[in-house]
N, C-alpha and C positions, 0 to 999 in steps of 0.2 A: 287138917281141913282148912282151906282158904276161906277167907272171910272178907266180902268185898262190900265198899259202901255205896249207897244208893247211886251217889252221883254218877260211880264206876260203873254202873252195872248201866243206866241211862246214857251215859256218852258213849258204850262199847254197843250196846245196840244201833244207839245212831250211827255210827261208823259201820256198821251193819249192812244199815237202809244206803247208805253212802255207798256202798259198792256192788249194790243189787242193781245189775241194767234194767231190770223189767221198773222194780220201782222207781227210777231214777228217770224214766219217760215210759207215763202209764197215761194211758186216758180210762176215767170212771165215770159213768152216766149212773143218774139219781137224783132225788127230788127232793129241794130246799124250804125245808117247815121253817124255817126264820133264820134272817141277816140281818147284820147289823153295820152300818158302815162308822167309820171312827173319823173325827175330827177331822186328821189327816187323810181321811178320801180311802184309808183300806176299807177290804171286806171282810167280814168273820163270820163263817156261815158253816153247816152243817148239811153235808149230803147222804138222805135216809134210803135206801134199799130193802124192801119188806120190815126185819127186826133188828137191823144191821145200821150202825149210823159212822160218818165220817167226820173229825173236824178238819174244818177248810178255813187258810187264808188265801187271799188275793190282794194283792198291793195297786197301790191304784191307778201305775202306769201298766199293766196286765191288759192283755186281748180280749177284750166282751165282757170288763168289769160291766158293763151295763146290763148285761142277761142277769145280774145276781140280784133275784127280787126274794121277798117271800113266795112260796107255793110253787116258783118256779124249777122245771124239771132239765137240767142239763146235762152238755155231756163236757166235761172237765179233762185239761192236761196238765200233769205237773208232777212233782217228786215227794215222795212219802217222806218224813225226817220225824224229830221227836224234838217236843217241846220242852228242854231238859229241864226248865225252873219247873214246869208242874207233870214231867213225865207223862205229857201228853205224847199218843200218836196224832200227827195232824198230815194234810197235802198241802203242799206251796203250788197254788196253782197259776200259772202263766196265762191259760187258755182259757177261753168259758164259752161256747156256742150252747142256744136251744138245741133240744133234744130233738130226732129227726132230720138232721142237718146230714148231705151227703160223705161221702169216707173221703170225696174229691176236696171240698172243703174245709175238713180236717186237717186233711194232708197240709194244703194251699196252710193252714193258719200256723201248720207245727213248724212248716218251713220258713216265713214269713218273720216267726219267731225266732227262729237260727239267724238268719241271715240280719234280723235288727239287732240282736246281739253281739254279731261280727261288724256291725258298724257300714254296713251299704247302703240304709237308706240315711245317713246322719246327713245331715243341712249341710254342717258345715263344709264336706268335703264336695258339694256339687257344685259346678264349675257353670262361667258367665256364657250364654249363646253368643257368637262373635256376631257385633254389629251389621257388619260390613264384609262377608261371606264371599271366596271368591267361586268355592269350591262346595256344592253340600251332598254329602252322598244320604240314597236310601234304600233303604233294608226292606222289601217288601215283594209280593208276588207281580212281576211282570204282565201278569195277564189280568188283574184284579183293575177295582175302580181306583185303588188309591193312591198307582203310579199315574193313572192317567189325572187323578184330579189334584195331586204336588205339581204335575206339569203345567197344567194349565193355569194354579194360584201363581207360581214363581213368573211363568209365564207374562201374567200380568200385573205382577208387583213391582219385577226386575227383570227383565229379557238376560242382560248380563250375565245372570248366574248360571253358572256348568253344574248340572244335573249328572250323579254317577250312581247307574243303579247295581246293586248287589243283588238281583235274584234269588227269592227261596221260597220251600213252601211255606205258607204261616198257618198252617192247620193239617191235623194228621200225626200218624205214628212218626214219622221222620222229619217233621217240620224243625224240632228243636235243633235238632243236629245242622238242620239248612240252615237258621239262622247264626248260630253259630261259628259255621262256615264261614257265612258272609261278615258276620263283626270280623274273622281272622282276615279277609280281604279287602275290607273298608280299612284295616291297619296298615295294609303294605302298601295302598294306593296313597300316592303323595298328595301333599298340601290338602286333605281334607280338613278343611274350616266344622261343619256341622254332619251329625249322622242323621237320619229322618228313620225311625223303625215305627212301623206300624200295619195295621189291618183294619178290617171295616168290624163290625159288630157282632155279636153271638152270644151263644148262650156258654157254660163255663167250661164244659167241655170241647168248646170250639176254641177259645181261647186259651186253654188251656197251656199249650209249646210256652206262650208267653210266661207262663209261674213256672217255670221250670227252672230248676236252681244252676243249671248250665248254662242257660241264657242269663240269666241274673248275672252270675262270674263273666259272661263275657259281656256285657251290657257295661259292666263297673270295670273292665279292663280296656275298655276302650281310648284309643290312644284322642279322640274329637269329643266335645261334650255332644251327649245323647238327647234329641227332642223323641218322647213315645209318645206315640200316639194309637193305641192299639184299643180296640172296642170303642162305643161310645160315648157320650158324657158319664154318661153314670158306671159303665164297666171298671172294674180297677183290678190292676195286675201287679202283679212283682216287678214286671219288667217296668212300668211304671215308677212303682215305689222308689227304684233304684237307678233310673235313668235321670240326667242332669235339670231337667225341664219334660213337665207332661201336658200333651194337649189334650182337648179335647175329643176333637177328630184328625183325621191326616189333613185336612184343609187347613185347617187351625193351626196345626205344626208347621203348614209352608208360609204359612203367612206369621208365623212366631221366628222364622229361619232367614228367611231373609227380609228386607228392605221396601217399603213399596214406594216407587221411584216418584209418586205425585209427592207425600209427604219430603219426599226429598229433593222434588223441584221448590215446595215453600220453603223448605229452611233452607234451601239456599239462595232462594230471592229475597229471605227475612233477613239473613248472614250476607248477602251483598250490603243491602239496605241500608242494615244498621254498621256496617262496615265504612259505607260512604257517608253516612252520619258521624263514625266515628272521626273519619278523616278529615272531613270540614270542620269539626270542631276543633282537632287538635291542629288545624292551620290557621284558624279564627286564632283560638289565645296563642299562637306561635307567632303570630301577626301583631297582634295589642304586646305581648313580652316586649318584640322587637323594638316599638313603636316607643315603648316604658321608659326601655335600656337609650332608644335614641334621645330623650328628650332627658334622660339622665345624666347621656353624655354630651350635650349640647351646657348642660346647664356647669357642670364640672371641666369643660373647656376654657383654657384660662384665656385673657383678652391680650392676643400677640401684638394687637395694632399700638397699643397703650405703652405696655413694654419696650417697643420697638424703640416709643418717643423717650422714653424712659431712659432709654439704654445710649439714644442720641444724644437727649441734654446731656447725658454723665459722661461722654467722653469727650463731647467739647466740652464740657466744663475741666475734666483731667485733661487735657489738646493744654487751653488755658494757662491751668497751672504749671505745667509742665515747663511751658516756653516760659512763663514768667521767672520760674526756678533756675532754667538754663541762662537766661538771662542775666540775673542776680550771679550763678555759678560763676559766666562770664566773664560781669564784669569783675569780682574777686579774684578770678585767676589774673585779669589783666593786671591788676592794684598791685598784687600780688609779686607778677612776674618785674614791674616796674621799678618797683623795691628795691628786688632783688640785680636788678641790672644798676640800680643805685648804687647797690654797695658792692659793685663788682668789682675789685681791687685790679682786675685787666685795664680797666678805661681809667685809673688813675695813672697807671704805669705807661698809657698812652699820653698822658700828657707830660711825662719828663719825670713820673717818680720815680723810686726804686724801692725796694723791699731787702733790710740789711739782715743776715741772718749768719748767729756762728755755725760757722765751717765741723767743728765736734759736733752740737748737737742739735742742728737744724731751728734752735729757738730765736726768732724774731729776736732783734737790736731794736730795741725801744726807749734806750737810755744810754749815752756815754759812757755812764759806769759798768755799761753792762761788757764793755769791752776794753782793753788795756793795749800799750803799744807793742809792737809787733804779733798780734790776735792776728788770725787769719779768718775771714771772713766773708759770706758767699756775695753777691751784689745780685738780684732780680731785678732786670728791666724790660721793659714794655716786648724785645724781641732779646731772649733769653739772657744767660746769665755769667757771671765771670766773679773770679775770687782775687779780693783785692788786701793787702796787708795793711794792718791800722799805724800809722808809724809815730798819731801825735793824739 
C-alpha cells in the first residue's frame, strides 16, 4: 500500500487542473458577497452560486479589476489551480466583466487578453508617424465618408501628398478578410511612408472586422507604422489597441499623417529668420575677431624704419673700422716689406760684395779660419757665381 504526503497528493492534483483545457480557460458567472483588495492593488474575492462558493484572485494588472465590488454579480475568466500552502481550490482570474455583458464582448476581452500577452499592444514596439510623408496609403471603403474626408483634410494641410487607397469592406461577414487583403497590398506597394485604416462609427457589432484577431496580425505586421482610426472618440478596437498611433476619427488621422503646410510656411519663415540673425551675428564677432587680431598685429609689428637706421649707423661704423684696420694692415705690411728689402743680401751683392761659401758644405766663410790654403771655395756675386782656390 502507497502512502503519499499531503504536499504529493496537493501538487499532483494541481498538475491535474494544469492539463484540463476546460479549466485552464473557463468563464464562471456569480455573485461577490465581499472582496478585499490588498495593498498591492490584488483582488481576493469569492464567487457564490446558490450553496456553492468559489475562491478568486485577480492581480491588479487583470481586465475589469474594477467590476470587483462587494454584492457585485460577474461573469469571470481564468484558470482553476490549487493553492498548495493551504490546499485551497481557487480561479486566477484575467477577466472580470458585469453580468449581462454580451458573448460579443467576451469574446472581444478573451482575445484582447491573448494578444496583450503575445505583446502587440506593448508601447515599446510602436513605431514614430514619419514627419514628412511622401507616400500615405489608406485602408478603408472607397464609397464611405472617410475616403472622401482624408482627401479633403490632406487636401488642405499638404496638396503634396500621394494618397493610395487600398479598397475593402469594413463592415460585414467578409470585411475582415478585405481588410486583410488590403494590409497584404499596402506591403508590396513601394515607399509607403504612413497606413490610414479606418471607418466611421457603430455600434459593436458593426465594428466588429476591426477586433478580429486577423486584422490585429496583420495590423502588427505591417511593413509602414499604422494611424487607426476606426469608430469614434469613444469606440475602441483591437485594431486600435495594436496599431502604431490611434486617432480619433479619420479626419483626425489625416491631420495626425501628414503636415499642414501653414504651420510649415512659419517655421520656415521662423528658420529663415533666425537663420539671418544667426548669420549677422556670427559676421558681427567675425568682424570685431578680425578687428582684435589686427590691432594685435599692429601693435606686435616691430618698428622696420628704426632698425633700418640702426642697421645703417652699424655698418658705417664697421665701413670705418674696417678701412682704419686695412690701413694700419697696410701700412705694417709696407714697414714690414721695407725691412725685409733692407736685409736683402741681393742689393749688397749689387754693390760689389760677394758671399764666400765652402765648396763641401755650402756653409758661409765668415772667418779666415774658417778656411785653409788650397780650400776650394764657392764665390756669390751680385750676377752668379764661380769657385775660386784659397792659396794664402
Amino acid at each position: 500500500m502507497a502512502v503519499y504526503g499531503v504536499s504529493q497528493v496537493v501538487s499532483y492534483m494541481n498538475e491535474l487542473l494544469a492539463y484540463d483545457d476546460v479549466l485552464q480557460d473557463i468563464w464562471i458567472e456569480g455573485e461577490i458577497p465581499q472582496a478585499t483588495i490588498s495593498a498591492a492593488g490584488h483582488a481576493y474575492f469569492t464567487l457564490r452560486d446558490g450553496n456553492s462558493s468559489l475562491r478568486c484572485v485577480m492581480f491588479r494588472n487583470s481586465r475589469g479589476l474594477e467590476h470587483i465590488r462587494d454584492g457585485a454579480a460577474i461573469i469571470a475568466h481564468g484558470r482553476m489551480s490549487i493553492y498548495e500552502s493551504r490546499g485551497d481550490l481557487q480561479m486566477i482570474v484575467d477577466i472580470a466583466q458585469p453580468e449581462g455583458v454580451g458573448e460579443l464582448q467576451l469574446q472581444l476581452e478573451q482575445l484582447m487578453l491573448k494578444l496583450e500577452q503575445e505583446g502587440l499592444f506593448e508601447p515599446s514596439r510602436k513605431r514614430p508617424i514619419p514627419e514628412y510623408p511622401r507616400r500615405v496609403g489608406v485602408i478603408t471603403s472607397e464609397t464611405g465618408a472617410v475616403w472622401h474626408d482624408i482627401q479633403t483634410v490632406t487636401a488642405r494641410r499638404f496638396p503634396l501628398i500621394e494618397l493610395v487607397l487600398a479598397p475593402t469592406l469594413v463592415q460585414g461577414d467578409h470585411a475582415a478578410a478585405g481588410i486583410v487583403e488590403a494590409f497584404r497590398a499596402m506591403n508590396s506597394e513601394p515607399d509607403i511612408d504612413t497606413v490610414i485604416v479606418g471607418r466611421g462609427g457603430g455600434s459593436l457589432e458593426d465594428l466588429w472586422p476591426f477586433n478580429e484577431e486577423t486584422v490585429a496580425r496583420a495590423v502588427f505586421s505591417s511593413q509602414a507604422p499604422v494611424i487607426s482610426a476606426v469608430g469614434h472618440e469613444t469606440d475602441h478596437t483591437i485594431c486600435d489597441l495594436v496599431a502604431d498611433l490611434r486617432a480619433a476619427t479619420p479626419s483626425a488621422a489625416a491631420e495626425l499623417a501628414v503636415p499642414d503646410r501653414a504651420e510649415l510656411a512659419i517655421r520656415v519663415a521662423s528658420g529663415y529668420q533666425a537663420l539671418g540673425m544667426f548669420v549677422t551675428d556670427q559676421i558681427s564677432r567675425s568682424a570685431q575677431t578680425l578687428n582684435q587680431l589686427k590691432t594685435d598685429l599692429d601693435r606686435t609689428v616691430p618698428d622696420f624704419d628704426t632698425h633700418r637706421m640702426r642697421l645703417d649707423d652699424m655698418l658705417r661704423t664697421a665701413e670705418a673700422h674696417l678701412d682704419s684696420h686695412l690701413n694700419i694692415t697696410r701700412e705694417r705690411v709696407e714697414g714690414t716689406r721695407l725691412r725685409l728689402e733692407s736685409l736683402n743680401p741681393t742689393d749688397t751683392l749689387r754693390r760689389g760684395y760677394a758671399i764666400v761659401e765652402r765648396r763641401d758644405s755650402g756653409a758661409a766663410v765668415t772667418d779666415a779660419d774658417d778656411v785653409a790654403s788650397d780650400d776650394v771655395v764657392r764665390v756669390r756675386v751680385s750676377r752668379g757665381s764661380f769657385d775660386a782656390s784659397v792659396i794664402d
